[in-house]
C-alpha positions as CSV (number, residue, x, y, z in Angstrom):
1,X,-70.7,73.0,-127.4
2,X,-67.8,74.9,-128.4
3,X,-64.6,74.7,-125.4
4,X,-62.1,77.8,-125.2
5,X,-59.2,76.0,-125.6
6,X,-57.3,78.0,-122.7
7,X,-59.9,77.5,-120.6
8,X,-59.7,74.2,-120.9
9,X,-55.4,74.6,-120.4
10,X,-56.4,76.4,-117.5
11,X,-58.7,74.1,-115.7
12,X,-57.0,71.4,-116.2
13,X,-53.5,72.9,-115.0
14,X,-55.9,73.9,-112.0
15,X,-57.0,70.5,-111.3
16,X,-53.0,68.8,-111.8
17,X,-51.8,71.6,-109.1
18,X,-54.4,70.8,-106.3
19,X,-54.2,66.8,-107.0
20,X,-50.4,67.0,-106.5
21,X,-51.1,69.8,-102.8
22,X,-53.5,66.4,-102.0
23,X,-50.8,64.1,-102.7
24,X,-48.2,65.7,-100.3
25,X,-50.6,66.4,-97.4
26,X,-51.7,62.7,-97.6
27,X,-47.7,61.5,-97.6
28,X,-47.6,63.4,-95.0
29,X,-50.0,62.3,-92.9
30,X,-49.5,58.5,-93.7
31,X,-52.3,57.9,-96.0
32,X,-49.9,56.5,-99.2
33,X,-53.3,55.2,-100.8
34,X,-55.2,58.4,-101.1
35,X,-51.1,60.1,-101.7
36,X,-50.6,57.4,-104.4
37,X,-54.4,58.4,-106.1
38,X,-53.7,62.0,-106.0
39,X,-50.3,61.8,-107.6
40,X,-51.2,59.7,-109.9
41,X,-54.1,62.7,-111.3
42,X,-52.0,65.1,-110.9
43,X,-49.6,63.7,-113.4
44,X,-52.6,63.2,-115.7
45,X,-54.2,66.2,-115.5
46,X,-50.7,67.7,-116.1
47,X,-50.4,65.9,-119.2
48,X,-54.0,67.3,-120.2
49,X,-53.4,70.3,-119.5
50,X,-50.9,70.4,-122.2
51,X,-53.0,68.2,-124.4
52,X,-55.5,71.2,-124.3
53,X,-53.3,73.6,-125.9
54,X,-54.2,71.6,-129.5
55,X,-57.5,69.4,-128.7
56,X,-60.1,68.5,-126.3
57,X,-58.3,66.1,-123.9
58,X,-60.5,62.2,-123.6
59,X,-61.7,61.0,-120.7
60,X,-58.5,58.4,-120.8
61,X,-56.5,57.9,-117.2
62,X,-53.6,57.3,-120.2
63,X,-53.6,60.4,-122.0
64,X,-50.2,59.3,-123.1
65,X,-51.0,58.6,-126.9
66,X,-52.8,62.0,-127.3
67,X,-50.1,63.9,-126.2
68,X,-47.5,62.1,-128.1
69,X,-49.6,63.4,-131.4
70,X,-49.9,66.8,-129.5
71,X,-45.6,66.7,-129.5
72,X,-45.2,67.1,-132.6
73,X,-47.3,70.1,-133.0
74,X,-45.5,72.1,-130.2
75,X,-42.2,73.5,-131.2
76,X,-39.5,71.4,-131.1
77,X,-37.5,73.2,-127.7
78,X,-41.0,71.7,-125.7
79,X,-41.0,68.2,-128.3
80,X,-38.7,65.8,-125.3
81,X,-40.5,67.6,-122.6
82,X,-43.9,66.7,-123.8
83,X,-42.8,62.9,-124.3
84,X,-41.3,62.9,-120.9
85,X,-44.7,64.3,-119.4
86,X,-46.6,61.3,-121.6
87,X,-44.0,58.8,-120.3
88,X,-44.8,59.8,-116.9
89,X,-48.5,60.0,-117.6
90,X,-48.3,56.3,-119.4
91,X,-46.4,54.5,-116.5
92,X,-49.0,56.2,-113.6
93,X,-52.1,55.7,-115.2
94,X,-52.8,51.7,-114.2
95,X,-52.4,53.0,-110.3
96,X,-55.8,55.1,-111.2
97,X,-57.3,51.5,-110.8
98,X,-54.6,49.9,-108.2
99,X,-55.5,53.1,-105.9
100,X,-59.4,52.4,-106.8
101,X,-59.9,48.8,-106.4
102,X,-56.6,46.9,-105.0
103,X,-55.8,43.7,-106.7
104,X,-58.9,41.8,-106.3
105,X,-57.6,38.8,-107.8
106,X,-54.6,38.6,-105.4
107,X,-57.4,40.2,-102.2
108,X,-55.3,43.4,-102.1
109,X,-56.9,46.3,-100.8
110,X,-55.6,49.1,-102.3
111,X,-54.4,50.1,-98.8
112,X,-52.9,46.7,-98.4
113,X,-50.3,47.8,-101.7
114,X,-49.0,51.6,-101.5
115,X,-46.3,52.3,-98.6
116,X,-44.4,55.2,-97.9
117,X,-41.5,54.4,-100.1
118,X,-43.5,53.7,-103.2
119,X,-46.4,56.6,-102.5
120,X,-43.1,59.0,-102.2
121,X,-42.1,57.6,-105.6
122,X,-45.2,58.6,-107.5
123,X,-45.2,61.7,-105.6
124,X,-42.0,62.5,-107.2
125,X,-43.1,61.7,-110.8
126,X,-46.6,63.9,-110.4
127,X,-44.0,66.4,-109.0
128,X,-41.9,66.1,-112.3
129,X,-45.0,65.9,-114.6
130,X,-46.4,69.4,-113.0
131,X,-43.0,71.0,-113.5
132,X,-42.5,69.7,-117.3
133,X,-45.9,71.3,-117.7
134,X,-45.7,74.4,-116.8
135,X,-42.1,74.7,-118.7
136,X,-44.3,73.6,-122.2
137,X,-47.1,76.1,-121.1
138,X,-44.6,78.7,-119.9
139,X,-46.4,79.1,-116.5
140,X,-44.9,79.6,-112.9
């Protein structure tokens, strides 16, 4: 199966931009676990998205690596953007399982762990990773 590589820019830019509309309605309404999980695909879809422009993003929740190699093939105005987005990917992805399953070791519910304050926080960084995107794929 052959993938059209802006399709797959597309649908993934899609998918970052209505996890991150998910992530401010649940802040808002004072559900920081489902906020924290939305915000945490937004930013890596986001980073996928721009992963897509060169290769077939993995099934990873740390696209970080993949897009690091994927910097170096963009020009080099987009290079520190791209490595911001895969910073910002790389420190969300372990709350894909945090927002899944809690701590079970320490009997955290994942509800038990994500506040307002530190929800708000990853909001901001799937905010940040959704702009640095669509600078490196020149999209408003």
């Amino acid at each position: 199966m052959r993938v059209d590589p802006r399709a797959e820019v597309d649908y993934r830019l899609k998918l970052c931009l209505r996890y991150l509309e998910r992530a401010e309605k649940f802040l808002r309404t004072g559900d920081y676990k489902e906020s924290a999980e939305a915000s945490q695909l937004s930013a890596e879809n986001a980073a996928k998205a721009v992963i897509a422009l060169k290769r077939l993003p993995s099934w990873s929740h740390d696209p970080s690596g993949e897009l690091l190699e994927v910097a170096e093939e963009l020009p080099e105005e987009k290079r520190a953007m791209a490595r911001e987005l895969a910073e910002i990917a790389h420190e969300l992805a372990p709350e894909h399982g945090t927002a899944t399953y809690g701590r079970p070791v320490e009997g955290l519910t994942p509800w038990d762990i994500y506040d307002e304050e530190r929800a708000l926080e990853m909001l901001r960084k799937a905010r940040r990773a959704v702009e640095l995107a669509r600078q490196i794929l020149e999209v408003r």
